[in-house]
C-alpha positions as a Markdown table, in Angstrom:
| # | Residue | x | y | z |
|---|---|---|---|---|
| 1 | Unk | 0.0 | 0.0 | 0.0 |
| 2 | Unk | 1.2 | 3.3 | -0.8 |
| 3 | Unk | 2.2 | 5.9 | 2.0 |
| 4 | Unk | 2.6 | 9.2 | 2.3 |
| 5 | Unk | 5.0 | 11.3 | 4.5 |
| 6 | Unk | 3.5 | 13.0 | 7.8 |
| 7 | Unk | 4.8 | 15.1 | 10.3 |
| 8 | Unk | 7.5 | 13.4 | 12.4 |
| 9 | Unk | 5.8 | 13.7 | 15.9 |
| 10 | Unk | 2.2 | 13.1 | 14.2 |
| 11 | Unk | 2.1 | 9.0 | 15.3 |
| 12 | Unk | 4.0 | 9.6 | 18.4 |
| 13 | Unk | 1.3 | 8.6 | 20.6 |
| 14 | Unk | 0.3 | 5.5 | 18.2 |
| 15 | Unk | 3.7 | 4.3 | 18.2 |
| 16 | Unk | 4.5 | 4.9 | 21.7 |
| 17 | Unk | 1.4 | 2.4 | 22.4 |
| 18 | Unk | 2.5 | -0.3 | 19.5 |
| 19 | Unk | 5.8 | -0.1 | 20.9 |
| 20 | Unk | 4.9 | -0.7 | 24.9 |
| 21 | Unk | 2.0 | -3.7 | 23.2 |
| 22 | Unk | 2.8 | -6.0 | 21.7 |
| 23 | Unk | 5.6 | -4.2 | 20.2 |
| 24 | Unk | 7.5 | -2.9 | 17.0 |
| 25 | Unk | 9.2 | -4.5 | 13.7 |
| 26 | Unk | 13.2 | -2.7 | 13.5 |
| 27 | Unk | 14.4 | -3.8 | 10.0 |
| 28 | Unk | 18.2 | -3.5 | 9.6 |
| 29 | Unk | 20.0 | -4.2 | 6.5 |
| 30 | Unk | 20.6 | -3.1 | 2.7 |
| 31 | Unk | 21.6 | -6.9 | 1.2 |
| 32 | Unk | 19.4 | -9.1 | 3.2 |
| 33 | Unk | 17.1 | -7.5 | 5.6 |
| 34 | Unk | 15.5 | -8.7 | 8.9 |
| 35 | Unk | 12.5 | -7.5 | 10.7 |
| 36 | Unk | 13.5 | -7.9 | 14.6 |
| 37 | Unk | 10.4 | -7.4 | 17.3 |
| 38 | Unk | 11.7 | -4.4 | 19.6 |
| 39 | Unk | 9.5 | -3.6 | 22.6 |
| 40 | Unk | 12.2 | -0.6 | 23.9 |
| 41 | Unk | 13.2 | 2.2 | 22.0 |
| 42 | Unk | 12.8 | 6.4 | 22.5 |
| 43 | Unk | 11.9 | 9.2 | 20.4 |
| 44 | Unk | 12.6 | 12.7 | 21.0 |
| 45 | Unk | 15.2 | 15.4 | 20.1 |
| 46 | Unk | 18.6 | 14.7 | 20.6 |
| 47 | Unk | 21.7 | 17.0 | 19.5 |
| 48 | Unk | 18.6 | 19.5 | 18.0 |
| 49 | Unk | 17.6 | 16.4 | 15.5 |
| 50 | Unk | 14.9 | 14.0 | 15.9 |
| 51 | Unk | 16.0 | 10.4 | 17.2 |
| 52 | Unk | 14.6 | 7.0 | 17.1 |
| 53 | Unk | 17.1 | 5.1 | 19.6 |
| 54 | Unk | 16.5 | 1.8 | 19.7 |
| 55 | Unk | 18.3 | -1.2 | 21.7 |
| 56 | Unk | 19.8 | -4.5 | 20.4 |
| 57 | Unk | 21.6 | -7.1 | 22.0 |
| 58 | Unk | 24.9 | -8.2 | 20.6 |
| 59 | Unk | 23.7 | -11.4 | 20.6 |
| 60 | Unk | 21.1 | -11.1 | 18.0 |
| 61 | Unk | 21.4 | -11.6 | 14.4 |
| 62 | Unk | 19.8 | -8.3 | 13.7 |
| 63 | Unk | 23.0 | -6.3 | 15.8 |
| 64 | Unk | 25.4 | -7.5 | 12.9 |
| 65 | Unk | 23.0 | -6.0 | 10.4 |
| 66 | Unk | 22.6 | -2.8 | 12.1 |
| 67 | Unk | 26.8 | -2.4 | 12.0 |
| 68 | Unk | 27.2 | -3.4 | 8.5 |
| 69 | Unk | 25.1 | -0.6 | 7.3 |
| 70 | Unk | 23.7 | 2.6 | 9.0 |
| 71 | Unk | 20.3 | 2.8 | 8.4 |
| 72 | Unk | 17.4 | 1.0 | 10.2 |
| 73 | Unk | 13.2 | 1.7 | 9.8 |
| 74 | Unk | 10.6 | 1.2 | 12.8 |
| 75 | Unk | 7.6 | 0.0 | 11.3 |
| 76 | Unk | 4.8 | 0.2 | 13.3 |
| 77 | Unk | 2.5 | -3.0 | 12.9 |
| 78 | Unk | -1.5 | -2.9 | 12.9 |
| 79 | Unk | -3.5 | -5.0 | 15.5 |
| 80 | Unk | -3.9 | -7.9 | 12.9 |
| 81 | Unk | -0.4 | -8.0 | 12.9 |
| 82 | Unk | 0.2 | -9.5 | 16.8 |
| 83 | Unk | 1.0 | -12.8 | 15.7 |
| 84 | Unk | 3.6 | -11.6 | 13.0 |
| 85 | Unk | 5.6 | -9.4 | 15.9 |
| 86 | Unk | 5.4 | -12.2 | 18.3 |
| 87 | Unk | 6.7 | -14.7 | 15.5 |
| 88 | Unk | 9.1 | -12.4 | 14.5 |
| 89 | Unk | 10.4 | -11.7 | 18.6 |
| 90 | Unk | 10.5 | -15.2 | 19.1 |
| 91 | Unk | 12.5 | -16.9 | 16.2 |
| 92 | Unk | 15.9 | -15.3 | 14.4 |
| 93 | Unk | 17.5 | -14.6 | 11.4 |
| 94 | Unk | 19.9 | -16.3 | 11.7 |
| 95 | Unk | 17.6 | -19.8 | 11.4 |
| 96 | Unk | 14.8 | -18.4 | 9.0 |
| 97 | Unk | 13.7 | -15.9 | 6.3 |
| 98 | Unk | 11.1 | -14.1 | 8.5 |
| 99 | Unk | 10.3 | -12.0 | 5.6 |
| 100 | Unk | 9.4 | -15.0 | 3.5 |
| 101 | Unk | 7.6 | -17.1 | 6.4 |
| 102 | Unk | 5.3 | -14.1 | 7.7 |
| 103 | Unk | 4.7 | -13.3 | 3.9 |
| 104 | Unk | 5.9 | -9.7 | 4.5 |
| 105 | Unk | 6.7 | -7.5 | 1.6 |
| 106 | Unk | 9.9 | -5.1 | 1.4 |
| 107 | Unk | 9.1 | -1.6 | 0.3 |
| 108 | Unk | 12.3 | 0.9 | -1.1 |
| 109 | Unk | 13.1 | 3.5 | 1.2 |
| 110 | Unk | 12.2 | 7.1 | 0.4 |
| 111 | Unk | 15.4 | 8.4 | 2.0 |
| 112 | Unk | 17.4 | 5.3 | 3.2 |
| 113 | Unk | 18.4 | 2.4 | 1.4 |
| 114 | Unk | 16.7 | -0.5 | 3.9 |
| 115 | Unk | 13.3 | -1.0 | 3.2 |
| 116 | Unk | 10.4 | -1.1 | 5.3 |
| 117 | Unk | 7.4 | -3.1 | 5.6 |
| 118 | Unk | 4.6 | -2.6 | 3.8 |
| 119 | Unk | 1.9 | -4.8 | 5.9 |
| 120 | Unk | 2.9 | -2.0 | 8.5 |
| 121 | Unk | 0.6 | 1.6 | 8.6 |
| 122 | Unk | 3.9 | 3.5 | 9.9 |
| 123 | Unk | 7.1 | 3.3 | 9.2 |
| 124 | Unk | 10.0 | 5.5 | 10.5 |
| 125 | Unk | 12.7 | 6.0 | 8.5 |
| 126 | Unk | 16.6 | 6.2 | 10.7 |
| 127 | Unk | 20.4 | 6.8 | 9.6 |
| 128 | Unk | 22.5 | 6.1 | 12.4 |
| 129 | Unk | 24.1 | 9.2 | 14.3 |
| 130 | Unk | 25.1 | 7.7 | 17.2 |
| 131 | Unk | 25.5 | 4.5 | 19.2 |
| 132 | Unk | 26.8 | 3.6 | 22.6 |
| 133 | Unk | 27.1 | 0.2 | 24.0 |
| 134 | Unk | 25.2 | -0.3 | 27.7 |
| 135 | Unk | 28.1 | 0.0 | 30.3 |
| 136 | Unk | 27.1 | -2.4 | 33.6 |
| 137 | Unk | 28.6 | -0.5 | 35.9 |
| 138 | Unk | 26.6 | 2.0 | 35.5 |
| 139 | Unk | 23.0 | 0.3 | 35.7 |
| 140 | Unk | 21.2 | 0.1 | 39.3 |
| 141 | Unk | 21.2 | -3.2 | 40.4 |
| 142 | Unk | 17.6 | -4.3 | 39.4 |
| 143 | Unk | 18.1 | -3.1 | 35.9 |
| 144 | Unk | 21.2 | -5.4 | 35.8 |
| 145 | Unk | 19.7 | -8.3 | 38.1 |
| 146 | Unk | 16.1 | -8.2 | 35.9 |
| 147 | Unk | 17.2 | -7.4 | 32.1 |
| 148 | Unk | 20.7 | -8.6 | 32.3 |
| 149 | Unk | 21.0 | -12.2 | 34.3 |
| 150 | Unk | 23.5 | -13.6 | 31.7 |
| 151 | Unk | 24.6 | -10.4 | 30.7 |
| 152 | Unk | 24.4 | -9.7 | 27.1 |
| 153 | Unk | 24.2 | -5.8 | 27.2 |
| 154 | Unk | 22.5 | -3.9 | 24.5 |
| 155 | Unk | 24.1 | -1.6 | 22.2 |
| 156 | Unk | 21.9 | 1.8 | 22.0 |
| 157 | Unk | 21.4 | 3.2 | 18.4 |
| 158 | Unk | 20.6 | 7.0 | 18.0 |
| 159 | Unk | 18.8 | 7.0 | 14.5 |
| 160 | Unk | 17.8 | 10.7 | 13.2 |
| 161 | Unk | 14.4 | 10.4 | 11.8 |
| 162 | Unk | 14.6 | 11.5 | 8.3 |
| 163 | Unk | 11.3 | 10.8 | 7.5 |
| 164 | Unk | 7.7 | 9.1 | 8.6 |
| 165 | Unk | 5.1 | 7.7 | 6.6 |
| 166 | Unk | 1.5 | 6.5 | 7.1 |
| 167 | Unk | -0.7 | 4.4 | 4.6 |
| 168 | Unk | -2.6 | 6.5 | 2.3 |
């Protein structure tokens, strides 16, 4: 389906909710892309620019995408799509073609090379400004003790929004 661009705060509130239930599709990746279920991420303005900063563990399949090119899209899936997020949270990359198995199509950028989804009303469209890896030393104890058991600290990427989109 065809989108058009909105404002960049217009689906704040809409995404904030997808985000928090059941949760949001970040695709990384130019040559092979990968929708990964996030359920934490910010937007605001950082540095005067407006930032998508999202959170992904080294351990995922999705974190080498996401440093072999530096561009990323939020797509921000309908209700029908709960079973899709949760599939796509639950299994990896590195073991199946989500894309293919959920039936998902790619759609070209506007202003970034990786593609979004088109199954999803929203999409946000990223380039990398900044990124920071977690440091455990300087986490309270029951973010460490609850999120990080094993260990396995995220990596934070500050995506500028350069542009958001909503189905037509």
């Amino acid at each position: 389906m065809a989108k058009k661009e909105i404002a960049t705060f217009e689906e704040l509130q809409e995404t904030l909710n997808r985000l928090n239930n059941p949760g949001a599709l970040l695709v990384a990746g130019k040559e092979k892309s990968n929708p990964m279920t996030i359920g934490w991420g910010s937007v605001g303005i950082i540095w005067g620019r407006p930032i998508f900063a999202v959170l992904v563990r080294p351990s995922r399949f999705t974190h080498g995408l996401m440093e072999s090119w530096p561009e990323f899209t939020v797509n921000i899936p309908s209700l029908e799509m709960d079973k899709i997020v949760n599939f796509c949270g639950t299994k990896s990359g590195r073991d199946v073609d989500k894309i293919a198995e959920c039936k998902l199509t790619l759609e070209p950028g506007h202003k970034i090379e990786v593609p979004s989804l088109a199954e999803c009303p929203i999409h946000y469209e990223c380039r990398i400004v900044h990124k920071n890896n977690v440091i455990p030393s300087e986490l309270i104890n029951e973010i460490t003790s609850e999120f990080y058991p094993s260990g396995d600290f995220h990596t934070v990427y500050f995506g500028e929004i350069l542009g958001v989109y909503r189905n037509k």
